[in-house]
C-alpha positions as CSV (number, residue, x, y, z in Angstrom):
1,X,44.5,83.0,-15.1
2,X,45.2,79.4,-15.3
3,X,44.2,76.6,-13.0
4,X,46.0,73.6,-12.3
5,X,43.9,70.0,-12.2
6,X,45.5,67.9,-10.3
7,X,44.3,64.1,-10.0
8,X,41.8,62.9,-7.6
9,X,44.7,60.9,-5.3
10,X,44.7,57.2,-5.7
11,X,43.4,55.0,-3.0
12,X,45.1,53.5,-0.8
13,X,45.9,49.6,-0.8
14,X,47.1,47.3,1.4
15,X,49.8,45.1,-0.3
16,X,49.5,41.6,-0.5
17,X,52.2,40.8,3.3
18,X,49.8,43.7,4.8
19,X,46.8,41.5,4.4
20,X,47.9,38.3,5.6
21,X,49.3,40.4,8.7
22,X,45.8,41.9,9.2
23,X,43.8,38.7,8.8
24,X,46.4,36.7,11.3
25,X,45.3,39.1,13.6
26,X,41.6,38.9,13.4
27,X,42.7,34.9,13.9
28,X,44.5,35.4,17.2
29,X,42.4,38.3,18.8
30,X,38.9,36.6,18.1
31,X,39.2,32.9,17.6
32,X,35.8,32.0,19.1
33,X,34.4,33.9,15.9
34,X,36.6,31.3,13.5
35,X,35.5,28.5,15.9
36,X,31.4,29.4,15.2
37,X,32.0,30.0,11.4
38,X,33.6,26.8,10.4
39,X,30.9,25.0,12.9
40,X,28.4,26.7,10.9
41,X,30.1,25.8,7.4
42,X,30.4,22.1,8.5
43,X,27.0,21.5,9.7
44,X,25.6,23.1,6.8
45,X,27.7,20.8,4.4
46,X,26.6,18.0,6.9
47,X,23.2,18.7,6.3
48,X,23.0,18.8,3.2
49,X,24.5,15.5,2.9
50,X,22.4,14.2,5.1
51,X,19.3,15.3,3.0
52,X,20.4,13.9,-0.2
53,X,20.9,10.6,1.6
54,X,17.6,10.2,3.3
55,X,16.4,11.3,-0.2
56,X,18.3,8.4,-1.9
57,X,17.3,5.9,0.6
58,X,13.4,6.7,0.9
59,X,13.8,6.5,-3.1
60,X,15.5,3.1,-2.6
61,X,13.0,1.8,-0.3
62,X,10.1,2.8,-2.6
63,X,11.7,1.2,-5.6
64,X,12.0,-1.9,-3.2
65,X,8.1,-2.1,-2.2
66,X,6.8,-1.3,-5.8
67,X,9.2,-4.1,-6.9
68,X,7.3,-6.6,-3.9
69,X,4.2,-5.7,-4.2
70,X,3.9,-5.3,-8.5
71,X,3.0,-1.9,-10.3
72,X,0.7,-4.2,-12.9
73,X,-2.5,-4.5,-10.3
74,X,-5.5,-3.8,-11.9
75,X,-9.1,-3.5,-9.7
76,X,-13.1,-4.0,-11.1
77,X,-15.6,-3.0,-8.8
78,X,-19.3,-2.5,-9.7
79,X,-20.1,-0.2,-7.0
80,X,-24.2,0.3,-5.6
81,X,-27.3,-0.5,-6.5
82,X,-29.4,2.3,-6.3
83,X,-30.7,1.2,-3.0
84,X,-27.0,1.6,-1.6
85,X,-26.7,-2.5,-1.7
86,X,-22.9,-3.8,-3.1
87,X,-23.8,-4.6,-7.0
88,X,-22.5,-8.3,-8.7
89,X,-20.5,-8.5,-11.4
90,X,-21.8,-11.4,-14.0
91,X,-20.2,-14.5,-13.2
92,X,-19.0,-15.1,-16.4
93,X,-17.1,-12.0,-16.1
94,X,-13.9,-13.8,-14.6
95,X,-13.6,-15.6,-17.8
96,X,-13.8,-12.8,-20.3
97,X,-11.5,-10.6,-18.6
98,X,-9.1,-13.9,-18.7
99,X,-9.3,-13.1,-22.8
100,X,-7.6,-10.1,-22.7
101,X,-4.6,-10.5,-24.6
102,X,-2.0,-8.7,-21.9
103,X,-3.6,-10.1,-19.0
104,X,-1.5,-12.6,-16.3
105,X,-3.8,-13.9,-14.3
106,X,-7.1,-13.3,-12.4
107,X,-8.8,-13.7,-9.1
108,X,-12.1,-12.3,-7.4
109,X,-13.4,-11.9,-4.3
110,X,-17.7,-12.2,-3.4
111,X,-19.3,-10.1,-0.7
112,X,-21.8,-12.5,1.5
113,X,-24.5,-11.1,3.9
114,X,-23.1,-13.1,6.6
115,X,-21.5,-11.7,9.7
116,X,-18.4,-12.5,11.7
117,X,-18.2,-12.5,15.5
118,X,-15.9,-13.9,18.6
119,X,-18.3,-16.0,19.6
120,X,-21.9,-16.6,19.4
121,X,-23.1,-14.3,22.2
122,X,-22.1,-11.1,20.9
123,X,-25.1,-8.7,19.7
124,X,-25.7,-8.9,16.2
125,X,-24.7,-4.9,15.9
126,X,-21.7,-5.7,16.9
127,X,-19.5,-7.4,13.8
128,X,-16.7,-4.1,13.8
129,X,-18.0,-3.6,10.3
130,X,-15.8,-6.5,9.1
131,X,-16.8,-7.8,5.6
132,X,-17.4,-11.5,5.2
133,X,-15.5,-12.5,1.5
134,X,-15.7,-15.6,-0.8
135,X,-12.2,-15.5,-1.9
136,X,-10.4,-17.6,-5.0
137,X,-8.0,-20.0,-4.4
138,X,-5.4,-17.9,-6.0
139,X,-5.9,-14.9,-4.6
140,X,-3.3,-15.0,-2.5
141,X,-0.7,-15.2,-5.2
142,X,-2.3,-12.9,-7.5
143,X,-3.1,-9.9,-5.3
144,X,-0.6,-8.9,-3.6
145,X,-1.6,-10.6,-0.6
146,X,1.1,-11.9,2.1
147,X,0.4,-14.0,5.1
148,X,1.7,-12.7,8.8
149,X,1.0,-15.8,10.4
150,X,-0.6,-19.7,9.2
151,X,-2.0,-20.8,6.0
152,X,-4.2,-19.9,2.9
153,X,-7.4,-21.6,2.4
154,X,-7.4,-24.6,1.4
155,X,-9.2,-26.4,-1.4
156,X,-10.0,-29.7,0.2
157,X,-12.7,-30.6,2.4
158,X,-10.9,-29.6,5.9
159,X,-14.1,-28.2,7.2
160,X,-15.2,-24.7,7.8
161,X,-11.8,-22.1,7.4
162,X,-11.2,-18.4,7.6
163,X,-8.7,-16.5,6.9
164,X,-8.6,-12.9,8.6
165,X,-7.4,-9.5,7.4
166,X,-5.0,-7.8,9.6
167,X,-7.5,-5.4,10.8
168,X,-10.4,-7.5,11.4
169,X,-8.0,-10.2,13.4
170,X,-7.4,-7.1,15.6
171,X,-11.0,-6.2,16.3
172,X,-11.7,-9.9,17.1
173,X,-9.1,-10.4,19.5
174,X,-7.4,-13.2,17.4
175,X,-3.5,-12.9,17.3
176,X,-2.2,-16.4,16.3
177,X,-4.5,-18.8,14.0
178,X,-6.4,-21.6,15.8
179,X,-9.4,-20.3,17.2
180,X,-12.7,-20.5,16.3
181,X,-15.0,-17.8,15.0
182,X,-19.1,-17.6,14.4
183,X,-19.5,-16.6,11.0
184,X,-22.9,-17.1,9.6
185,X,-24.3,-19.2,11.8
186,X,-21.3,-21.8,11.6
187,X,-18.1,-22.3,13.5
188,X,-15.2,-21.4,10.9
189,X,-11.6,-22.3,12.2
190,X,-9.1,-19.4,11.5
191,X,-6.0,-21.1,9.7
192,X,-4.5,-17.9,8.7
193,X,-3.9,-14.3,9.4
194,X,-2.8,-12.0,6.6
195,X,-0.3,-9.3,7.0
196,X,-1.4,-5.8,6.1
197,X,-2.1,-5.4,2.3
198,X,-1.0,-1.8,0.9
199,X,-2.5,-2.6,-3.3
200,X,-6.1,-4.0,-1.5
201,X,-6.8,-2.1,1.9
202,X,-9.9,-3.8,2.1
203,X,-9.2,-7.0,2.7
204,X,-7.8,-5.9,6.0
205,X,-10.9,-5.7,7.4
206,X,-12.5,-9.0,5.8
207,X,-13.0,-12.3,6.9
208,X,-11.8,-14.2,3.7
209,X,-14.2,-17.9,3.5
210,X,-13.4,-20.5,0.6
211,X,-15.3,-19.7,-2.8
212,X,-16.8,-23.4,-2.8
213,X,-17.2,-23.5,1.1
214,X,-19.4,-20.1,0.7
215,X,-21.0,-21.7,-2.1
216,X,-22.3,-24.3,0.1
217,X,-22.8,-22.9,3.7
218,X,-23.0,-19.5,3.1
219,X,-25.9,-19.2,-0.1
220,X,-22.7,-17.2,-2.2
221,X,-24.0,-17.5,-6.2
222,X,-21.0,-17.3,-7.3
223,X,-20.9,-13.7,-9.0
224,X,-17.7,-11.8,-7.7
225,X,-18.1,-7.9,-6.5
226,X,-14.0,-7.6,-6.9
227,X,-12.0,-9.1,-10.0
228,X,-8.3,-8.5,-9.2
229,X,-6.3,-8.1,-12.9
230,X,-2.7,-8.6,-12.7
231,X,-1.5,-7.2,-16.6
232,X,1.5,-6.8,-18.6
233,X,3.5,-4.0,-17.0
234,X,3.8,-2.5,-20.7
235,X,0.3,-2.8,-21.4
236,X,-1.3,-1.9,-18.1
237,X,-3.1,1.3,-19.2
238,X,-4.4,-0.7,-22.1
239,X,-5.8,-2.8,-20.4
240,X,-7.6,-0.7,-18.0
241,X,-9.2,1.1,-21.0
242,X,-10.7,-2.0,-21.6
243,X,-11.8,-3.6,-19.0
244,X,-15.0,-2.0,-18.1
245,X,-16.7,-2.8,-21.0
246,X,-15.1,-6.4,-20.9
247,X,-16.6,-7.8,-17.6
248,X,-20.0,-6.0,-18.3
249,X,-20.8,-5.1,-22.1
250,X,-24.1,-3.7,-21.4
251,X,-22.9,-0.7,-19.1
């Protein structure tokens, strides 16, 4: 007895005119479908667009602030004492650090033990933890520093000045430069207010005072507690390696 195979039968296709009649007709009998899908292609595509360009701007915008504001910034702090008291760097240490081959230019700030207030009545607990600095003359070129509103200090005999950080002209009421402020005893005239300071947050809460003027109202010695280092872009971390044992060889 023989049995016949026969082939499994072939499936069936649509030919090419049969499709393009079936998919008009899914067009006309539910159009609202069509109408949500290409919505949802083009605000996906939008989207993404959109993501790519607030990428390429925010990059753009960072590019233009490290650009203003200098990636070669270099800080020297000592730290504490171990009574929890800010520590001095040597005086001299402005000039060593002024030997190092790569380095641009220098500036320093001193902390004083004087205090800033509004006026002469307020409590002596009451500053708003603003720091009273002896600042360089060029420290406003050097670090990174930008005025919002009047002058730097200036290195004639004008009289008692102050410059304020952004901060502390907040917490003393000040908005515009003229007024006068009790700082150490003395009435210091604020000729300038400086705009906020991303590379060194804190002189935003300092009351910047002349390095001679503090020298000879304010008892400042003269040895800075910040040493601002602007380097050679190419030779930054070089630089850095060094510098501790350049402003104090002992440590």
């Amino acid at each position: 007895m023989s049995v016949l195979l026969r082939p499994p039968p072939r499936p069936a296709r649509l030919a090419p005119d049969d499709v393009v009649r079936v998919g008009a007709a899914g067009l006309r009998t539910r159009p609202l479908r069509i109408v949500l899908s290409a919505l949802g292609i083009a605000i996906g595509i939008a989207a993404m667009l959109a993501v790519v360009g607030i990428s390429a701007s925010s990059r753009a915008d960072l590019d233009r602030t490290l650009r203003a504001l200098g990636t070669n910034l270099l800080t020297v702090a000592p730290g504490q004492t171990f009574s929890g008291a800010d520590a001095h760097l040597p005086p001299e240490s402005l000039a060593m650090v002024r030997r190092i081959g790569p380095v641009q230019a220098v500036t320093a700030t001193g902390r004083l033990d004087a205090k800033v207030y509004r006026n002469e009545h307020i409590p002596a607990g009451e500053n708003g933890s603003i720091s009273v600095l002896s600042a360089q003359p060029d420290l406003l070129d050097n670090a990174g520093v930008h005025l919002a509103g009047g002058r730097w200090l200036s290195q004639g005999p004008d009289g008692p000045t102050v410059v304020l950080g952004a901060g502390s002209a907040q917490r003393l009421g000040v908005g515009t430069p003229g007024p006068r402020v009790w700082l150490g005893g003395t009435w210091f005239s604020v000729v300038g207010i400086l705009a906020p300071t991303p590379l060194a947050p804190e002189l935003d809460s300092a009351a910047l005072v002349g390095w001679s003027v503090a020298q000879r109202l304010l008892d400042f010695d003269g040895s800075p507690t910040t040493i601002y280092v602007r380097a050679d872009e190419a030779s930054v971390e070089q630089v850095r390696d060094v510098l501790a044992a350049t402003v104090n060889p002992q440590a």
